[in-house]
Structures are given as structure tokens and as C-alpha cells.
N, C-alpha and C positions, 0 to 999 in steps of 0.2 A: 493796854497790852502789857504782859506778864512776862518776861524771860524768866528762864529757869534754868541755869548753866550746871553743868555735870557733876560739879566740886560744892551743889548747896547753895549758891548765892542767886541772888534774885535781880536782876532789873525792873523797875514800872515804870513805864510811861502812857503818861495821860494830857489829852492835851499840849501844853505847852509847859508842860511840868515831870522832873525826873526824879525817883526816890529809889534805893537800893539798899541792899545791906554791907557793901563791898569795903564801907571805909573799917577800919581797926582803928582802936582807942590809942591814942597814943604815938600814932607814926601819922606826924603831919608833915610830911613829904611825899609817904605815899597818899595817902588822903586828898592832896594839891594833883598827886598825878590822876589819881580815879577822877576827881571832879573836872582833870581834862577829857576823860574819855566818855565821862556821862555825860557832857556838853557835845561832843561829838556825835554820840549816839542821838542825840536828843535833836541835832540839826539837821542829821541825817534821814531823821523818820518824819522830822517838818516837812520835808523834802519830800517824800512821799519814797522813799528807800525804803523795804521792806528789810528790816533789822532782825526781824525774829527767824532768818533759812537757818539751816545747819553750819553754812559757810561762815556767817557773820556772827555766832553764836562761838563758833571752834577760833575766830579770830579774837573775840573778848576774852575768850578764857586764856590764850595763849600770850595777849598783849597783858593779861592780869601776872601771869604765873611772872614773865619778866619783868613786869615793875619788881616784883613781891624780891626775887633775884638780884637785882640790880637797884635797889635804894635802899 
């Protein structure tokens, strides 16, 4: 499964496995933060949570914009 959030970035997850385009070169603090929430997402779709509604999609982008904000 594919996310595709509103701002261009991607989530994939497959499996037991997550890859994204979300980290930036160079900010390894936000970088440590995103690979909190792709571990998040990632336990949550093991879980069988359906990650890809509109709800949880407007929540990634909104938890992204404030990392990006605040580190």
C-alpha cells in the first residue's frame, strides 16, 4: 500500500517493511522524528488499522508540518 499525501510525499508499506520519501538531507533530528512515526504507522497497519482514510492521512501531514515547525 501507497500513501500519497497532499504536499508530494509518499508512504509504502509492504509487508513488515516501511519506506518513504519524508526524510531531508541533513536534518537528523527531524529525520529521528519521521522514523518515529513511520514505526508508528508501520505497527499500526500490522495491527490491521487501516492507515490509508482521509483522517489518518490529514493526521500525517499535520504531525509532519509540526515536526518540520518545531525542530
Amino acid at each position: 500500500m501507497t500513501l500519497r499525501l497532499d504536499n508530494g510525499a509518499w508512504i509504502k508499506v509492504s509487508g513488515t517493511t516501511i519506506s518513504s520519501n519524508l526524510k531531508e538531507s541533513g536534518e537528523d533530528e527531524y529525520n529521528h522524528a519521521v522514523d518515529g512515526v513511520e514505526s508508528l504507522l508501520l505497527s499500526l497497519h500490522s495491527k490491521g488499522v487501516d492507515i490509508s482514510t482521509p483522517e489518518v492521512k490529514e493526521a500525517i501531514q499535520e504531525t509532519l508540518e509540526h515536526l518540520s515547525n518545531n525542530i
